[in-house]
N, C-alpha and C positions, 0 to 999 in steps of 0.2 A: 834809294840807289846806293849801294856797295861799294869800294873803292879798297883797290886792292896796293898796298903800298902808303905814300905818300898823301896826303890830302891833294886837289887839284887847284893850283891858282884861279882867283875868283875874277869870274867875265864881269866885269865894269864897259863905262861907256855906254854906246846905245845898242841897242838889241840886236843880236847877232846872228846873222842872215844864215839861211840852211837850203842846200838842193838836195831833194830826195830823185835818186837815180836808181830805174831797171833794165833789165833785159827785157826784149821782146822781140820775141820767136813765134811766127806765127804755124799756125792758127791757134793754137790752144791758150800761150801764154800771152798772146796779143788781146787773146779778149779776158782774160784774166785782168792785164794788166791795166785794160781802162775800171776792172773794179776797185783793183789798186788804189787808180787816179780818182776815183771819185771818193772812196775813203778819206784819202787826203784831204783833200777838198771838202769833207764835212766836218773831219774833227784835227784840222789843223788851220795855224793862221792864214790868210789867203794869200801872204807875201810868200810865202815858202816855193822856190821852183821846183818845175817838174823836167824830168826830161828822160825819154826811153830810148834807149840806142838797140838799133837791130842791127845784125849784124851782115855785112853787106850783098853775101851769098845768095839769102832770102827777102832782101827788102822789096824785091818787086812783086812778093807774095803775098802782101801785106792788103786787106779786103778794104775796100772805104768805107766800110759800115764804123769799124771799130777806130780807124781814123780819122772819121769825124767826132767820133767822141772824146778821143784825147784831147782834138783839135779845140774843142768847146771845154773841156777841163782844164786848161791853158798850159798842157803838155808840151813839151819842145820832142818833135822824133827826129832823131839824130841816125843818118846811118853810119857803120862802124866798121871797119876793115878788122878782120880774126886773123889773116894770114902773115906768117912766119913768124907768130911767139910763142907755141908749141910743133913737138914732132913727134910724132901722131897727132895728130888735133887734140884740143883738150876744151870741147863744152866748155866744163865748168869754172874754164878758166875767161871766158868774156867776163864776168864781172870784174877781175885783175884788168883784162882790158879798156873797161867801160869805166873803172879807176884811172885808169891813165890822163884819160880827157879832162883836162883843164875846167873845172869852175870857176865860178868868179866869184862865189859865196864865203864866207868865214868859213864854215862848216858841212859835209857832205856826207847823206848816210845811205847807201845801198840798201834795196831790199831786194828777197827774189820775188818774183813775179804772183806766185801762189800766196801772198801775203795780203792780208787789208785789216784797220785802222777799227776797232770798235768804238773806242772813246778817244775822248777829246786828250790830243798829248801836244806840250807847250814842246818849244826848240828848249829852253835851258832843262826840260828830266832830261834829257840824253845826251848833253853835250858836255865835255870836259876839255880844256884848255892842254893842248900838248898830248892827248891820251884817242885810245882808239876804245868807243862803247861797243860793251857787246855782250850775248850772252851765253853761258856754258851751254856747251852741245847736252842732248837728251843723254847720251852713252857714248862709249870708246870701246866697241867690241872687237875692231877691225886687225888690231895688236895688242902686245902686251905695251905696258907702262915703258920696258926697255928700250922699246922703239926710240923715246925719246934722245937716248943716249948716240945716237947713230944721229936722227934729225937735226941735232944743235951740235954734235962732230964734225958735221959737212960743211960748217961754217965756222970751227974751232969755239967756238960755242962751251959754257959750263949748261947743264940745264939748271932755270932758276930754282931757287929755293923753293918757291912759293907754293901751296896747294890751295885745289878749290873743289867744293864738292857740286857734281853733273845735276844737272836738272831730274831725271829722269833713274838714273843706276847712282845711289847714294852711300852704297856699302862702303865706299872707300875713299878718300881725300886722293888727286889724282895731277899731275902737270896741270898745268893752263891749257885749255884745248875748246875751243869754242863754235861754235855753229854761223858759219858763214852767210846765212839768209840775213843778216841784219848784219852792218857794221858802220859805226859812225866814228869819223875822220875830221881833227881840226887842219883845214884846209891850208891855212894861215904858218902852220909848222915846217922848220926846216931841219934838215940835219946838218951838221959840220960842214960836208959839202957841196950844201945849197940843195938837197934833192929832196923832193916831196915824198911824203910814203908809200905812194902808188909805185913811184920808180925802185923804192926798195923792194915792196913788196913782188914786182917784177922778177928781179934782178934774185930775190931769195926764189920763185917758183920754179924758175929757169932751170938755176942752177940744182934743186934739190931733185928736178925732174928728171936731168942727166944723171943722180947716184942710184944704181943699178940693187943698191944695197939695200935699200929703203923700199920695206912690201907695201903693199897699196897705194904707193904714190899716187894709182890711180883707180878709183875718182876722189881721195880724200886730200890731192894736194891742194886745194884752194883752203880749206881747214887747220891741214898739218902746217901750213906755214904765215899762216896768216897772226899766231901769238910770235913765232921767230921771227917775222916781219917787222914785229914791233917793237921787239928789242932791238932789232937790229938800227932802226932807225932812229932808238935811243930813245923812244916816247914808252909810253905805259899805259895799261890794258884797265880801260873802266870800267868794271862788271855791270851790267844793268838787271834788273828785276825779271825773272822768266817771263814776267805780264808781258816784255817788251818783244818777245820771241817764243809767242806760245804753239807748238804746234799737236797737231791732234791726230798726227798719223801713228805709226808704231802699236805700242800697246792700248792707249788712250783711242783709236781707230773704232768707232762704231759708238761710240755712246756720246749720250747728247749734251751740250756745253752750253750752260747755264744763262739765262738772260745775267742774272749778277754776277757771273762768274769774274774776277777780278784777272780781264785781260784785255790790253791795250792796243796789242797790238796781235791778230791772229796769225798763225803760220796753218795751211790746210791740206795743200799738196795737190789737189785737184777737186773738182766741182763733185764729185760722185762722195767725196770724205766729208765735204764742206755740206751737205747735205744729208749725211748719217749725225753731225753734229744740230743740224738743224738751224743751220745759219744761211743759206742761203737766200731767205725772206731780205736779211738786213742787207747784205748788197745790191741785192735789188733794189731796194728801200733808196738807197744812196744814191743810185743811179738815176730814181724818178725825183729824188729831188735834186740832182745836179742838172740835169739833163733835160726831164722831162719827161721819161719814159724808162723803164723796166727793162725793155730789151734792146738791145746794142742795135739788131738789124733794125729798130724801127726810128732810130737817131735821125733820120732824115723825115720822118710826118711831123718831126718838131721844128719850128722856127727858129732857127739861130740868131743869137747878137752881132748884130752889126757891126760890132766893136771888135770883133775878135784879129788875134791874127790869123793871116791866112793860111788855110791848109799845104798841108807838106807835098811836092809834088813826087810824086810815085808812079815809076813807068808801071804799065799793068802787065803780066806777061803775056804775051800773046797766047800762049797755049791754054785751054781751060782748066782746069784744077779739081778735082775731086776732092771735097770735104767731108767731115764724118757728116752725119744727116742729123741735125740738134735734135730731133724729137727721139733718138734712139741714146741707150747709153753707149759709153767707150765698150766695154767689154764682159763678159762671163766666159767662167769655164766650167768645163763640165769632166765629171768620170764614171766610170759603173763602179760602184762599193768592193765589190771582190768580198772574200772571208777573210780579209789581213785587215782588223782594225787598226793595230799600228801602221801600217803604208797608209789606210785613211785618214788618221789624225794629222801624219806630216803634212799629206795632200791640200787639206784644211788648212793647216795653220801656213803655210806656204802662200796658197794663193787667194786666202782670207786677208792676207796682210798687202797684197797686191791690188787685190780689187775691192775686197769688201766680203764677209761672209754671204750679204745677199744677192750677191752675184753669182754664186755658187749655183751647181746644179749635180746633184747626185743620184745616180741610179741604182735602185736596188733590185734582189730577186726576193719579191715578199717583203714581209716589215720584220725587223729588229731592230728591239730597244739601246742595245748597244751602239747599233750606228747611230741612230737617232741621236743619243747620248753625246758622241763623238762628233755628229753635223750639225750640232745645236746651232740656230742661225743660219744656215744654208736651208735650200728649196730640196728637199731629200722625197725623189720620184720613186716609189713604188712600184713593180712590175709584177705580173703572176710568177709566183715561186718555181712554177713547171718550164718557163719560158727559157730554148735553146741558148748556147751561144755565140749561133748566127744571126738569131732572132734578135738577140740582147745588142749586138752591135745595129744592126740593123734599125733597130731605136734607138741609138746614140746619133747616128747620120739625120734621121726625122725630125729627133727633137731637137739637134741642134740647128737644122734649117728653120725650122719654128724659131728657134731663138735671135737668128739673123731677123725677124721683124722687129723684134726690139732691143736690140744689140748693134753696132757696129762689127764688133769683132767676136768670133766663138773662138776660144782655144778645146779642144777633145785631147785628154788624155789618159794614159794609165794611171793609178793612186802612186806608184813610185817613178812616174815622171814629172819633171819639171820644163816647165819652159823658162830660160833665162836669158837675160839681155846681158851683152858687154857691157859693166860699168863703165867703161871706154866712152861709149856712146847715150847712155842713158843710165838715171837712178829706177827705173822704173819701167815692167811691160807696159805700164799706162801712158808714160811720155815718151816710149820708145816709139808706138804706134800712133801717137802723136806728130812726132818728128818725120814720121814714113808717109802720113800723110799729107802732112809741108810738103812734099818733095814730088808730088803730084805722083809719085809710079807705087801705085797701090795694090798689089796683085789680088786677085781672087783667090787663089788657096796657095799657102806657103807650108813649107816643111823645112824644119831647120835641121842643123846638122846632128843626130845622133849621137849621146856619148853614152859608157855605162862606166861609171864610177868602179874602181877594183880596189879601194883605199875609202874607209868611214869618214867623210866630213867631220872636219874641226879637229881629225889630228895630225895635224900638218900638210904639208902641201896635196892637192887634189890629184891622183893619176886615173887618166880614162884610156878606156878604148875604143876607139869607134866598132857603133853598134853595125857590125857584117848584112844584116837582112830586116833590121827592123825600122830604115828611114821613112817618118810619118809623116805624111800631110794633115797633119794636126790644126793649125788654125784656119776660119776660115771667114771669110763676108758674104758669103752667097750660100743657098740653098745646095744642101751637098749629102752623098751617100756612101758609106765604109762597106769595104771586104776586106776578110783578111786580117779579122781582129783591129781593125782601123790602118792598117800599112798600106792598103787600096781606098784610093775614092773614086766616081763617077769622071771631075776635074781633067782635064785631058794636062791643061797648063798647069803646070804645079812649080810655084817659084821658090829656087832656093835662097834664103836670106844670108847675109855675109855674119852678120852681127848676133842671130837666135841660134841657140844649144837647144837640143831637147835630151835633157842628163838623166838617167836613169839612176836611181838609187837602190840598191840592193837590199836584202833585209841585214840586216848583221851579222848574222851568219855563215853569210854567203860570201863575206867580204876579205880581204888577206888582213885585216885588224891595222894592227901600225905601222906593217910592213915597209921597209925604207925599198920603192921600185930602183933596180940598177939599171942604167942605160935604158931609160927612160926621156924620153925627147922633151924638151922645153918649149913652149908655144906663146908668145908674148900676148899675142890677140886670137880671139875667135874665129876671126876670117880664113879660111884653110884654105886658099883657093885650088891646091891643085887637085885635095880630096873632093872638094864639090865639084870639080867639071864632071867626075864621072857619075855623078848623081843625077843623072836624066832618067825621064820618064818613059817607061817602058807598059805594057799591056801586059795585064795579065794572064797568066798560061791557063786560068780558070772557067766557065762559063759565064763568066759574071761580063769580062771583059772591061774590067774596069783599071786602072790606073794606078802604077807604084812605082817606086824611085828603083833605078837596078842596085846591085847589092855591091857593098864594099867590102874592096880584098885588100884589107890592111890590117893585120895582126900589131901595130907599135900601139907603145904603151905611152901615151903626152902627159907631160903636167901642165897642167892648167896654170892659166893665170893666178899669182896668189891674190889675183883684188876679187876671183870669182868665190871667195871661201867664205864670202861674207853674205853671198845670197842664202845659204841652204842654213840660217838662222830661223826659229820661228820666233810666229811677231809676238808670242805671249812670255816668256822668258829669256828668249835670245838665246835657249841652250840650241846643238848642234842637229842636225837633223837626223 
């Protein structure tokens, strides 16, 4: 273990008690989170508490299957009020809140949810007296290094001396900047004013959330302030071992992780990742031997200890709930190839890094080695070379209804479209359609809002305009059929989402280069509401009689959020797209 500064005062006495605390958001990270618990529970001591705070909007969402198993893990669920410490909401800030709550332990280490326990790890590898453990983030693509000078400004702040080299991007020695899914807190520490470091670290996201000056606040402020958190509160940053924060999304995505691979603690991101690494067997594993049984819904064919405490009482909501259907996966997307291999390689790395390349599905006219080349690991479909291009959409609609048997979700799009979520509201299409599904209002075909990019990603802030005549109903869960190049489906209902973009990337040629846009409108969030009301569904003027969004009459030029500049990265180098 690492130790950045000073050595740590040494824990004497008797053995120093630890709560491990997560979020749980159901459904996805609710059943995540009993793998969590059961992790725990195999390779850690049995004194160790557990306790998951939901947070109180969705606790009545919460299924009994996976709360009896916490229940039997001897998990404490806590629910947890989110409301009025961010504006806008801010996710990713309940773990600041889930810090707030009072322990009664020496020591406390948050995990997120998508996390679980390989080997056996004792309380003292991760605890240091007065200090916050943690470990360096994978990379810092989001800003430059300068950033920092404005972050520790807002607090009159020097930034410190200190550097540290990133897990994952090693070119450079870089600020303290750490990866927020793990962090452990000596509970026991005060600052001059008696306040715990939850209440600092508060009191620092708050306030760094109101300077307008600072790009990406959102979703990196739980990160960007959590090392200023801890100066501020006058303690010191314990580096711990990457084993203790290993994650295998990013570039490391798709390949498989070692039975000896020297990691203690995994980071996965979702069950579809955790399953290209090939670890899913071992939580399962965990499961049958804490529990009894392998799968979460079957918690109840097992006999419970009498001894327990009692289960958590949970109103159930009256209204019924639509879940994804476990035997399908979360998602795939698909495109036709086109003759632009560069638009296919972004396509690729894009939403290879989202879902998984074999989630992919590519359509071609005939075979080339080149695509092949380019879709290495995607499912690359083959059509007759001669085949129209009505015909050719007209197999996009077929085979993505096929794919709804074994999918939750299809996305269909162009090779230079993107589907992207608000970091606002999710790190991820995979937990954003997650989070859509909590919320019980699940539509059948959705079309997000239109943009096309008039300025090249990654130099400098993003300007779009809304696309006039090409709003898509691009995603879908049910059996579904395109006209129109895909701008028509069959769908009569076709919902618009507040939170999905579907951004078009131009080739670079096409593009104004560095262009600084003048009198260009500013747009904090995705949600445009007054440009969506006019986006209803209209009939087609065609024989087909099928279904399209009416067309927008808005020539302004927006810039985008600067947190949106960080989606159009690919996962293989991080260069710009």
């Amino acid at each position: 273990m690492r130790k950045l500064g000073a050595d740590p005062d040494k824990n004497e006495g008797p053995m120093p008690s630890l709560t491990l605390y997560f979020i749980i958001q159901p459904p996805s990270y609710l059943y995540m989170a009993c793998h969590l618990a059961a992790s725990i529970r195999t390779h850690l001591p049995a004194d160790v508490e557990l306790i998951g705070y939901c947070p109180a909007d969705v606790y009545d969402q919460m299924n009994p299957e996976p709360l009896e198993v916490l229940r039997r893990l001897r998990c404490k669920v806590q629910r947890m009020e989110t409301g009025g410490f961010f504006d806008p909401v801010y996710p990713h800030g309940n773990k600041i809140i889930a810090t707030l709550a009072p322990k009664e332990t020496d020591y406390a280490a948050f995990l997120d949810s998508d996390m679980a326990f390989l080997r056996p790890c004792s309380v003292e590898e991760i605890i240091a007296k007065g200090q916050i453990g943690m470990v360096p983030s994978t990379s810092m693509r989001w800003a430059p290094q300068s950033v920092w000078d404005d972050v520790y400004g807002t607090f009159d702040m020097e930034v410190p001396p200190e550097r540290i080299t990133l897990t994952r991007d090693k070119r450079e020695q870089v600020v303290p900047y750490f990866n927020a899914g793990l962090f452990v807190i000596d509970e026991k520490y005060r600052t001059k004013d008696g306040q715990r470091f939850a209440e600092v670290w508060m009191d620092t996201a708050q306030q760094l959330d109101r300077n307008e000056a600072i790009p990406h606040r959102r979703p990196y402020l739980d990160q960007m302030t959590l090392p200023v958190a801890t100066l501020r509160a006058g303690m010191r940053w314990n580096i711990l071992d990457e084993r203790y924060n290993y994650s295998i999304g990013g570039i490391l995505r798709g390949r498989s992780l070692k039975k000896d691979a020297d990691v203690t603690l995994l980071h996965y991101r979702n069950r579809d990742v955790l399953g290209e690494a090939g670890r899913k067997k071992d939580l399962d594993s965990m499961l049958q031997q804490q529990i009894g049984t392998r799968l979460v819904r079957h918690v109840f064919r097992v006999p419970a200890d009498p001894d327990l405490p009692p289960a958590p009482v949970v109103k159930v909501a009256e209204e019924p709930r639509t879940v994804p259907d476990p035997s399908k996966a979360i998602m795939a997307a698909m495109t036709i190839a086109g003759d632009n291999p560069e638009r296919l390689g972004r396509w690729v790395d894009y939403y290879g890094d989202q879902l998984g390349r074999d989630k992919l599905y590519v359509l071609t006219q005939g075979h080339s080695p080149e695509i092949d080349a380019i879709a290495a690991g995607t499912n690359v479909v083959p059509l007759p070379p001669s085949v129209t291009k009505d015909a050719l959409y007209d197999a996009l609609g077929s085979f993505a209804s096929g794919l709804t048997l074994y999918y939750n979700w299809v996305v269909c799009t162009e090779p230079d479209e993107f589907l992207i979520v608000d970091p606002l509201c999710a790190i991820s299409l995979h937990d954003y359609l997650a989070q859509l599904t909590a919320s019980g209002n699940i539509p059948r075909v959705t079309a997000p809002l239109g943009f096309e990019l008039v300025n090249p990603p990654g130099q400098g802030p993003l300007y779009a305009r809304v696309r006039r005549d090409d709003q898509k109903p691009c995603l879908t869960r049910v059996r579904i059929g395109f006209a129109q190049q895909a701008r028509a489906c069959n769908a009569k209902s076709i919902a618009i989402d507040p939170h999905l973009c579907l951004v078009k990337v131009p080739d670079r040629d096409a593009l104004a280069g560095s262009l600084i846009i003048q009198n260009a409108v500013p747009v904090e969030t995705l949600d445009m509401p007054e440009l969506r009301k006019g986006l209803l569904p209209v009939k087609s003027a065609d024989e087909t009689g099928f279904w399209r969004l009416a067309p927008v009459t808005d020539d302004t030029i927006y810039r985008l959020p600067a947190r949106c500049s960080v989606l159009f990265e690919t996962a293989k180098e991080r260069t710009p797209i």
